[in-house]
C-alpha positions as CSV (number, residue, x, y, z in Angstrom):
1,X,46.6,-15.3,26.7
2,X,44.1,-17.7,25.1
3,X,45.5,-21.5,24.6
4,X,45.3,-22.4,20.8
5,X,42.0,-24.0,19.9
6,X,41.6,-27.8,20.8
7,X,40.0,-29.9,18.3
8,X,38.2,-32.4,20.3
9,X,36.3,-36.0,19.4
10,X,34.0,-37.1,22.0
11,X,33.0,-40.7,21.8
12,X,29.3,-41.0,22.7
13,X,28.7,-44.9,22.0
14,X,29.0,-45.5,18.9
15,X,29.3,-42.0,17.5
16,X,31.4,-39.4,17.9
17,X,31.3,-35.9,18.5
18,X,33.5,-33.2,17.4
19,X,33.9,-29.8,19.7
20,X,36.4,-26.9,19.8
21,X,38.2,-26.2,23.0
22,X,39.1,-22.9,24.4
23,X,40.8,-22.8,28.0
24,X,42.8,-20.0,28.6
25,X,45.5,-19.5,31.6
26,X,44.3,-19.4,35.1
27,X,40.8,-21.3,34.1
28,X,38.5,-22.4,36.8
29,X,35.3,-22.9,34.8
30,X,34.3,-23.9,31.6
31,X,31.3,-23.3,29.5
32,X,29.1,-25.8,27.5
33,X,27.3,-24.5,24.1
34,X,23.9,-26.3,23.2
35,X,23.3,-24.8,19.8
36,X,20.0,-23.9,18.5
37,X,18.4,-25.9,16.0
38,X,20.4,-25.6,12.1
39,X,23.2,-24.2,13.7
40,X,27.0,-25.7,14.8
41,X,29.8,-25.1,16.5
42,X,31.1,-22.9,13.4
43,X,27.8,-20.3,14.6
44,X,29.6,-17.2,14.2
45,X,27.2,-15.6,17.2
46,X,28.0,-18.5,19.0
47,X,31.9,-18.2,18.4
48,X,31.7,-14.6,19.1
49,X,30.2,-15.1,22.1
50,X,32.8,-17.9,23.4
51,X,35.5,-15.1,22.7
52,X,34.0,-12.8,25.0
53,X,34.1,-15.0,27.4
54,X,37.3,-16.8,27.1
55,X,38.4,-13.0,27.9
56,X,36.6,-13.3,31.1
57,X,39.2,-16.1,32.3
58,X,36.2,-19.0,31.1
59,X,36.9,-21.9,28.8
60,X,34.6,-22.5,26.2
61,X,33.7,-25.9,24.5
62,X,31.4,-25.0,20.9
63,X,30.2,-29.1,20.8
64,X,28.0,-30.6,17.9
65,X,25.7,-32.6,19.3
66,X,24.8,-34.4,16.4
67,X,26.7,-35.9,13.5
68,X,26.6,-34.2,10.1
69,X,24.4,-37.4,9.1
70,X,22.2,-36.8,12.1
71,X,21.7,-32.9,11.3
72,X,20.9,-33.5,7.7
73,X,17.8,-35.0,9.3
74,X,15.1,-32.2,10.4
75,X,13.8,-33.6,12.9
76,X,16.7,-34.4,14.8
77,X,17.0,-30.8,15.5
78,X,14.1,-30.3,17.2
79,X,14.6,-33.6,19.2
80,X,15.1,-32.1,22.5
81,X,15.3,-35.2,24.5
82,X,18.2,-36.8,22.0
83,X,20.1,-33.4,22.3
84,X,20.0,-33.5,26.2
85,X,20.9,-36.9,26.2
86,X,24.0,-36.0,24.3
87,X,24.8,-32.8,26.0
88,X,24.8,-34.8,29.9
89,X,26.9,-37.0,27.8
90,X,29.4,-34.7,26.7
91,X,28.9,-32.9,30.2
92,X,29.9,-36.0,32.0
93,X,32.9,-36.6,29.4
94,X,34.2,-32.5,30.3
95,X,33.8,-33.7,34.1
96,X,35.8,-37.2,34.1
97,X,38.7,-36.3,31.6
98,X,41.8,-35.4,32.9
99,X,42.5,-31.9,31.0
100,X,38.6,-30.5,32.2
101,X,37.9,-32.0,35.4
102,X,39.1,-29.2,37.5
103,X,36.7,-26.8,36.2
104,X,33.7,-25.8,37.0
105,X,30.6,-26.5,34.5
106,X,28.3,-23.9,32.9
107,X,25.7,-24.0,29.7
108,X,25.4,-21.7,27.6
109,X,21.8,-22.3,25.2
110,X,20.5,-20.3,22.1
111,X,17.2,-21.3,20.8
112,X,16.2,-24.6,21.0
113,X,20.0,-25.4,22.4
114,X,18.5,-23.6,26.0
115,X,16.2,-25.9,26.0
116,X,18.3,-29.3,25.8
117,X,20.7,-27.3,28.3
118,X,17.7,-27.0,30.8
119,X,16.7,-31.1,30.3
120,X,20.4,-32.1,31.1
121,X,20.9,-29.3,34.4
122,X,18.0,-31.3,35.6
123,X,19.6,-34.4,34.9
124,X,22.8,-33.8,36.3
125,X,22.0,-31.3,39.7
126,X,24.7,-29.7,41.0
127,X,26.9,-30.8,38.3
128,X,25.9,-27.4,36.2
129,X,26.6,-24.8,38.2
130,X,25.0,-21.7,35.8
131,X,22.9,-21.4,33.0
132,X,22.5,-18.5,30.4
133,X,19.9,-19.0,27.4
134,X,19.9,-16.7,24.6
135,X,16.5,-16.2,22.7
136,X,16.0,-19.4,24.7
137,X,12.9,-22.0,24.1
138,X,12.4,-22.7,27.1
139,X,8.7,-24.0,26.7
140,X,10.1,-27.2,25.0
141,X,11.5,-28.1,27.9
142,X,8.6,-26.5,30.6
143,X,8.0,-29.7,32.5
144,X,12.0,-29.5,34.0
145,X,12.3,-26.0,34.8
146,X,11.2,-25.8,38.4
147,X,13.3,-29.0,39.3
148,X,17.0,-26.8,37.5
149,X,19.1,-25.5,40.4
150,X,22.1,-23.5,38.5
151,X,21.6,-19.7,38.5
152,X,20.0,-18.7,35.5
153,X,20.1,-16.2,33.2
154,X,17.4,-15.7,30.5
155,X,18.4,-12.8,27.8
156,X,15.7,-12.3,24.9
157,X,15.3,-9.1,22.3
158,X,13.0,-6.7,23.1
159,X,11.6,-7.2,19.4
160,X,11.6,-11.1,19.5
161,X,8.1,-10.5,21.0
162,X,7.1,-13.8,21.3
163,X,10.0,-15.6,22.4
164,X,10.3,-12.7,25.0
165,X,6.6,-13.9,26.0
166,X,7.8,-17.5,26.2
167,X,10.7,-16.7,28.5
168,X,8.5,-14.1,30.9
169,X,6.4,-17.4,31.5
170,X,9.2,-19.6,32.0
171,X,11.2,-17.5,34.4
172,X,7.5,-18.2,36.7
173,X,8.5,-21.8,36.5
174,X,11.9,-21.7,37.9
175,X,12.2,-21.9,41.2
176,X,16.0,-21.3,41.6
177,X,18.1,-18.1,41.3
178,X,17.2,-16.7,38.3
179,X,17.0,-13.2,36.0
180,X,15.3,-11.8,32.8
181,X,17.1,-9.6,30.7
182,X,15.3,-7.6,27.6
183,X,18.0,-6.4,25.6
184,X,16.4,-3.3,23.9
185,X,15.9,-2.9,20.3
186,X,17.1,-6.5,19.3
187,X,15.4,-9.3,17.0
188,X,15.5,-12.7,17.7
189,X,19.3,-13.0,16.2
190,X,20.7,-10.0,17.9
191,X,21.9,-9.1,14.7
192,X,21.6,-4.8,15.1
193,X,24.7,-3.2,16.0
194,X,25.9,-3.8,19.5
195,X,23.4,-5.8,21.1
196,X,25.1,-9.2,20.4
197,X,28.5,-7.5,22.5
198,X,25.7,-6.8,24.7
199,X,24.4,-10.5,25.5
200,X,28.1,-11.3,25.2
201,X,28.9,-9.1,28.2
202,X,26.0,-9.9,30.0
203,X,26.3,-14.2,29.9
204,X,30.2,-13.5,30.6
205,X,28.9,-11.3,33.9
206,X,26.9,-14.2,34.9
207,X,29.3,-16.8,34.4
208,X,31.7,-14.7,36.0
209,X,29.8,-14.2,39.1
210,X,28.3,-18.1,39.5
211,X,31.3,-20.2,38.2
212,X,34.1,-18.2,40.4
């Protein structure tokens, strides 16, 4: 049974964040989302996703990583260094507080979110202890992929054809274990029928496997 949702605010100096909490019984892990750029913690792929895996025995925390003031601004979204900065943050926060810091950490990315995620694994080592990326931009964050250690799953839509380049050239650059998954006959969004329960079972798989 899944606990009710907590609604947490995560004070980052002199902002704060908001998040929703999932842990169900028996947790032993727990699973960051980095959002893609325009999107939140109400992302219904995102939420849908966080579901599957909260099945899985996983906690889930859907974080904003910027204020509403700060993602009326455009360019914040695309600021990947400010969203890693604030993800190792929050990471860090999940790690020290009391209810969180027996589980184990994982990130789960989509879009430009993979890439932030990929910034703060490097940041924090063996803090992060898997990585999943879904239609992941991992070329914004190129220069810090062959120094991530977490296991590392990159899923992209066989029809997302150049995002699926992008991530065929990252997997090259990382240098620990690591798997490319085209999920056939899916766009960038996943949006055709069954292949977003598809990238749900697979990230839960992965998690599953590295965060036990």
């Amino acid at each position: 049974m899944l606990s009710i949702a907590t609604e947490l605010v995560i004070p980052i100096g002199d902002i704060q964040l908001r998040g929703d909490l999932f842990i169900p019984e028996q947790a032993r892990s727990i699973i960051i989302f980095s959002h893609g750029s325009g999107s939140s913690r109400f992302s219904p792929r995102n939420s849908f996703i966080s579901e599957a895996i909260n099945r899985y025995g996983i906690a889930t925390l859907l974080i904003d990583l910027l204020t509403d003031d700060e993602a009326a601004l455009y360019e914040n979204c695309f600021d990947i260094q400010l969203l890693a900065n604030r993800l190792i943050a929050v990471t860090e926060f999940v790690h020290e507080w009391d209810e969180t810091a027996h589980l184990s950490i994982g990130y789960f990315g989509a879009s430009t979110g993979a890439a932030s995620a990929f910034k703060a694994s490097r940041k924090l080592d063996k803090l992060v202890g898997a990585i999943v990326s879904r239609g992941g931009r991992p070329d914004l964050a190129l220069s810090d992929l062959s120094f991530v250690h977490a296991p590392t799953l990159l899923i992209v839509g066989s029809l997302d054809a150049p995002v699926a380049l992008i991530n065929k050239s990252a997997f090259n650059h990382l240098c620990c274990i690591r798997k490319l998954v085209e999920v056939d006959g899916a766009t960038h969004l996943f949006e055709e029928e069954g292949k977003l329960e598809e990238v749900a079972r697979l990230a839960s798989a992965w998690f599953k496997k590295y965060l036990s």
